[in-house]
C-alpha positions as a LaTeX table, in Angstrom:
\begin{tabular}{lrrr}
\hline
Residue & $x$ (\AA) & $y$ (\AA) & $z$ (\AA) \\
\hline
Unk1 & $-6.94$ & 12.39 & $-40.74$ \\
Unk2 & $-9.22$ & 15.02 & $-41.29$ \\
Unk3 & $-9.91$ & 18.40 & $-39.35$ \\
Unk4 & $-12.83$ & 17.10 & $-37.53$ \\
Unk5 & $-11.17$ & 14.19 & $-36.09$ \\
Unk6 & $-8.33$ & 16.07 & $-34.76$ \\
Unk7 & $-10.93$ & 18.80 & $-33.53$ \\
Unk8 & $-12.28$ & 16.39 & $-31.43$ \\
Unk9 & $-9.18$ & 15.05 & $-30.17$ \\
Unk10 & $-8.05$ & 18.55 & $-29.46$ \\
Unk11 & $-11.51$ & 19.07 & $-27.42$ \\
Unk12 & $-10.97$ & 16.11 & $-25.66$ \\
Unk13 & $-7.50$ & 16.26 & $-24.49$ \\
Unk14 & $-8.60$ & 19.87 & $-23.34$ \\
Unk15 & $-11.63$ & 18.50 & $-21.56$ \\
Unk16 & $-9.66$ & 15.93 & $-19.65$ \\
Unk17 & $-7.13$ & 18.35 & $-18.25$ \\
Unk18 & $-9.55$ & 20.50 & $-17.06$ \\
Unk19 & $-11.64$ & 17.42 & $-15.89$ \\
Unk20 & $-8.64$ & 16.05 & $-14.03$ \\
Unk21 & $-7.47$ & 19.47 & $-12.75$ \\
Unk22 & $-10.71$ & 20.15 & $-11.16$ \\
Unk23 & $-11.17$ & 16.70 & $-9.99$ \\
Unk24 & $-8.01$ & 16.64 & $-8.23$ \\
Unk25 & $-9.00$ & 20.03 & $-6.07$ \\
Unk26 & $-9.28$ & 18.98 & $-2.68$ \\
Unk27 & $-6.89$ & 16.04 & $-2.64$ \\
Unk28 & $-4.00$ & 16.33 & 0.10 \\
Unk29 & $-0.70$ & 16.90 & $-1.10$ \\
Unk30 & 1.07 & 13.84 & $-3.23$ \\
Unk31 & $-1.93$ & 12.17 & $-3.66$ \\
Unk32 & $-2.65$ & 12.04 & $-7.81$ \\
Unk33 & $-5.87$ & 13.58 & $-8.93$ \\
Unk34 & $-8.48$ & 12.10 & $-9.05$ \\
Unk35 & $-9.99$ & 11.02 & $-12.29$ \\
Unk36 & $-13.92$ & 10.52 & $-13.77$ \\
Unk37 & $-14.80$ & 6.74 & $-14.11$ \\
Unk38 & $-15.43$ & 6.10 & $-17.33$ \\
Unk39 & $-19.12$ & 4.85 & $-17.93$ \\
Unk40 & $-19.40$ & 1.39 & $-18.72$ \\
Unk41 & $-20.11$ & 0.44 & $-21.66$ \\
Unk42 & $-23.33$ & $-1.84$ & $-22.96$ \\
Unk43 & $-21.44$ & $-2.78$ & $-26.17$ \\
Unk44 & $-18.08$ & $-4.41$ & $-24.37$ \\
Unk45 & $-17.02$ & $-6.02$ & $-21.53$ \\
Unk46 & $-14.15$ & $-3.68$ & $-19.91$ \\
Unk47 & $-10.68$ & $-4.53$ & $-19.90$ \\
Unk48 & $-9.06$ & $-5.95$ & $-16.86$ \\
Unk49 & $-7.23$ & $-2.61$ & $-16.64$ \\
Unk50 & $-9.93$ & $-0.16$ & $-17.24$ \\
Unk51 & $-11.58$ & $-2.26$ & $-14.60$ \\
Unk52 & $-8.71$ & $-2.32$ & $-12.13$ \\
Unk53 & $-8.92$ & 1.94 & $-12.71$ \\
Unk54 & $-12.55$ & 1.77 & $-12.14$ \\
Unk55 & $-12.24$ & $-0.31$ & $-8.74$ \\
Unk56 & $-9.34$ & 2.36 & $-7.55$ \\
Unk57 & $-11.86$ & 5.46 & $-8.43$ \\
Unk58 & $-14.75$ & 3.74 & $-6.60$ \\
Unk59 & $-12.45$ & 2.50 & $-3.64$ \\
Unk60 & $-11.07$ & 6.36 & $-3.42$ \\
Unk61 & $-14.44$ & 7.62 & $-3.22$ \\
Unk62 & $-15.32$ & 5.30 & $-0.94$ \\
Unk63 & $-12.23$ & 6.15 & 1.94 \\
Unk64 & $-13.12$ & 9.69 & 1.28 \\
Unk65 & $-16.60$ & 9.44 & 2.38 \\
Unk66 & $-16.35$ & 6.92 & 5.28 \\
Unk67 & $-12.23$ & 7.11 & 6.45 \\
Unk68 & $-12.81$ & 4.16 & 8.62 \\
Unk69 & $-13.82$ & 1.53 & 6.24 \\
Unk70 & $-11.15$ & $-1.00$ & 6.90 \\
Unk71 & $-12.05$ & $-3.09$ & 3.76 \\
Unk72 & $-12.05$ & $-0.28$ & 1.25 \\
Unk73 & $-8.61$ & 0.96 & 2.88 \\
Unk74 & $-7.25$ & $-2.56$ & 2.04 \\
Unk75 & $-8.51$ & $-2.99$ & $-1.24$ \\
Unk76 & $-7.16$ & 0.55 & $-2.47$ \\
Unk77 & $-3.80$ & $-1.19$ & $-0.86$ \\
Unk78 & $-4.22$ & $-3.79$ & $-3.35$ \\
Unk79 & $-5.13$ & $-2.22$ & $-6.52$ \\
Unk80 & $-2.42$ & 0.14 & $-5.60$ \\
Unk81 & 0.25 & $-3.16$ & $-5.25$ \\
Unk82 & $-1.02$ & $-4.41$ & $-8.15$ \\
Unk83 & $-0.67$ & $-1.84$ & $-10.46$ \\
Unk84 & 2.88 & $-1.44$ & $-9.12$ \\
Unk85 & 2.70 & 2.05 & $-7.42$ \\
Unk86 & 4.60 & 0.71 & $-4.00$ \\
Unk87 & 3.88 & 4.26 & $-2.12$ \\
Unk88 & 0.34 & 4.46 & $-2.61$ \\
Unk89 & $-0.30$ & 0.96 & $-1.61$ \\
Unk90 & 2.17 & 1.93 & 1.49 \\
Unk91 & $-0.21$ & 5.15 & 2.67 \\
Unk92 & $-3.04$ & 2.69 & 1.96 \\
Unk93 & $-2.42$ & $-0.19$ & 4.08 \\
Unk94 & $-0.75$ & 2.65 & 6.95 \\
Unk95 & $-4.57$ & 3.84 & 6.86 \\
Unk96 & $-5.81$ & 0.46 & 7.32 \\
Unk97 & $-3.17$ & $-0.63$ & 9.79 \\
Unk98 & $-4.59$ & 2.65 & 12.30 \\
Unk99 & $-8.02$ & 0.87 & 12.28 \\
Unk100 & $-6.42$ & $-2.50$ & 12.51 \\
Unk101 & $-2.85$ & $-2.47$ & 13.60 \\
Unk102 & $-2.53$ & $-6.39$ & 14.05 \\
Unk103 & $-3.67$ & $-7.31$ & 10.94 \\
Unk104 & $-0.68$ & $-9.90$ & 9.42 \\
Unk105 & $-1.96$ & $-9.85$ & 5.80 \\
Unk106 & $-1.69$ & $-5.72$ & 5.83 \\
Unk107 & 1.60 & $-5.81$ & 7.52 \\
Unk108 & 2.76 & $-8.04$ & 4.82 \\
Unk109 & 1.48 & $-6.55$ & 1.95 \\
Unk110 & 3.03 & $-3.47$ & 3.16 \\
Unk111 & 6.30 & $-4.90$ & 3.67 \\
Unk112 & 6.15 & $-6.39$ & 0.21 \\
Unk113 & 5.64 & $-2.62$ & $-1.26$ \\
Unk114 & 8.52 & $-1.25$ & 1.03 \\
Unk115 & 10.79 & $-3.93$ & $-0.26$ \\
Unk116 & 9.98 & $-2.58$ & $-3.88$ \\
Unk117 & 10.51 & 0.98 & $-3.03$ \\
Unk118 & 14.10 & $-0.33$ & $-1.35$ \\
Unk119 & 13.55 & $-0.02$ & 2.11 \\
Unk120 & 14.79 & $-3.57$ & 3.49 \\
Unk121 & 14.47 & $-2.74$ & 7.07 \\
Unk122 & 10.75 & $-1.42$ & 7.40 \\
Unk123 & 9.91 & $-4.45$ & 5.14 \\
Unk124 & 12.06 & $-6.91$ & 7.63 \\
Unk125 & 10.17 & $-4.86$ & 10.52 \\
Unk126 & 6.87 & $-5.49$ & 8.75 \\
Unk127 & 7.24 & $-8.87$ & 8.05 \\
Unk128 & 8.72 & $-9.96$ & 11.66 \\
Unk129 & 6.02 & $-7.94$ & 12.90 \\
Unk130 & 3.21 & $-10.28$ & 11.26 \\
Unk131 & 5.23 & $-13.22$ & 12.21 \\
Unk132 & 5.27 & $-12.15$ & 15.68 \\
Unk133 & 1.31 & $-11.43$ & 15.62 \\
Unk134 & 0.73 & $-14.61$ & 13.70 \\
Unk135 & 3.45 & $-17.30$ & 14.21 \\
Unk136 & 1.93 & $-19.57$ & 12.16 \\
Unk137 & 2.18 & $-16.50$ & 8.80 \\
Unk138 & 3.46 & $-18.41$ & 6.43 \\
Unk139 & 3.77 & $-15.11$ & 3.71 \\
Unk140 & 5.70 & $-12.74$ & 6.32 \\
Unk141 & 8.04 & $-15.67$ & 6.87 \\
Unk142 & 8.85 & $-16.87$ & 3.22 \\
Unk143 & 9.28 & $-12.68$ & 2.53 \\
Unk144 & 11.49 & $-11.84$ & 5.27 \\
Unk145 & 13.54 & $-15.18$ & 3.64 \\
Unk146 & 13.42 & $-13.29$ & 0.37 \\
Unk147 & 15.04 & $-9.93$ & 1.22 \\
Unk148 & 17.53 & $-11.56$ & 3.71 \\
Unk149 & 18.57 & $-13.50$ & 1.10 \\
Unk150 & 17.90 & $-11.15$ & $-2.14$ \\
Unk151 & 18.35 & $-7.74$ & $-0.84$ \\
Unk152 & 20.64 & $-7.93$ & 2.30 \\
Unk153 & 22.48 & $-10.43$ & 1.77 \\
Unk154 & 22.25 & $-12.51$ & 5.40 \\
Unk155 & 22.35 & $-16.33$ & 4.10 \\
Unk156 & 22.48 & $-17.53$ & 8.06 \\
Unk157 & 18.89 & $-15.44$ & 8.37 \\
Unk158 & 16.98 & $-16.09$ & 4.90 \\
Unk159 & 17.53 & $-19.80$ & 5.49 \\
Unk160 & 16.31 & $-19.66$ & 9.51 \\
Unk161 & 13.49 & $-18.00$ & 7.70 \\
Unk162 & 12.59 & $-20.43$ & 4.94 \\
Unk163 & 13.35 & $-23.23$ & 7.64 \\
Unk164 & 10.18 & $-21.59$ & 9.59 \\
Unk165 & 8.05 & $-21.78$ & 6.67 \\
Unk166 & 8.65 & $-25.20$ & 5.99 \\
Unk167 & 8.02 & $-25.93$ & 9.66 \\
Unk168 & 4.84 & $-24.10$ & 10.02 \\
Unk169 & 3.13 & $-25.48$ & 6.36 \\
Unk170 & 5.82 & $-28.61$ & 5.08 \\
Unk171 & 3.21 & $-29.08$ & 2.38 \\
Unk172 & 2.59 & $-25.94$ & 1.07 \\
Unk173 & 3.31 & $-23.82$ & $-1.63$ \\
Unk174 & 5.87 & $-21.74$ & 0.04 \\
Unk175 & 7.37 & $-24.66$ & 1.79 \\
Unk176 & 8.68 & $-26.15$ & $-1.58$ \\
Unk177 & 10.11 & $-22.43$ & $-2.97$ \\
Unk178 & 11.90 & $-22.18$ & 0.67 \\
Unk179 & 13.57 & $-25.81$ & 0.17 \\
Unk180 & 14.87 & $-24.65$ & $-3.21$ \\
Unk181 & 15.63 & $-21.12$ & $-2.12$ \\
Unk182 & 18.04 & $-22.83$ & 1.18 \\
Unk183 & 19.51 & $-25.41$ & $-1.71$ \\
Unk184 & 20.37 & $-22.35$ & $-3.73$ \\
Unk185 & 21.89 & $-20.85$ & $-0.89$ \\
Unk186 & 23.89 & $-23.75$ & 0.37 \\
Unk187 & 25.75 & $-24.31$ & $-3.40$ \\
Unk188 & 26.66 & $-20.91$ & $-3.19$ \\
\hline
\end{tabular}
């Protein structure tokens, strides 16, 4: 490679530190710094990951200016959950649960990323929580199954779980994964 390319690697790497440094001023405490969008480009569609970056920049500018936008407090939960950082997604959906505690899809979601991080009995809270809110939840149900069975171990409670779900939706999705998950069970 010749000097000029790695000059302007050099320059670059040295312009996104500062970039990034300066960017992040500001930011409370844990949270990462925040980074430029990258312009979009005329000459390629963006990848599905640049894009999922791009939608968590414009979502945290978004809760910055107006802190009580419910929907962009959820979808920073979600980009956060799906690009598997569990404790961002958890302050996330905690901001979006203060402007709507009751919400059963939030609760869940956030239950999902506490289970990730480990911590089986806020996600049991959170899911019994939703199920309480919204008896007929099929998601909160089928989860709390998964960590009673997966993570702590209570057969008697993952399959009174999974027997919910296939009460509430005998049809659906979940219903089928439940019947499979109490047959697993059961043989063991």
């Amino acid at each position: 490679m010749d000097r000029t390319i790695w000059a302007g690697v050099g320059i670059g790497l040295a312009a996104g530190l500062v970039i990034g440094f300066f960017a992040g001023k500001g930011m409370g405490s844990g949270a990462p710094p925040m980074l430029p969008a990258p312009p979009p480009s005329d000459q390629q569609p963006m990848s599905p990951a640049l894009a999922l970056q791009r939608r968590i920049f414009d979502n945290r500018q978004v809760v910055e200016r107006e802190p009580k936008n419910l929907q962009a407090w959820i979808a920073l939960g979600h980009d956060y959950f799906d690009t598997h950082q569990p404790q961002l997604a958890i302050d996330a959906y905690a901001k979006a649960l203060e402007l709507e505690p009751n919400n059963s899809d939030v609760l869940t979601d956030q239950g999902v990323m506490y289970r990730e991080l480990g911590n089986f009995d806020k996600a049991v809270a959170n899911f019994k929580k939703a199920g309480t809110l919204n008896p007929k939840h099929v998601q909160s149900a089928f989860n709390l199954g998964v960590v009673y069975a997966n993570d702590l171990k209570d057969k008697a409670k993952a399959i009174e779980a999974w027997k919910r779900v296939i009460a509430i939706d005998p049809m659906g999705p979940q219903a089928e994964a439940s019947r499979k998950g109490i047959e697993e069970l059961n043989q063991k």
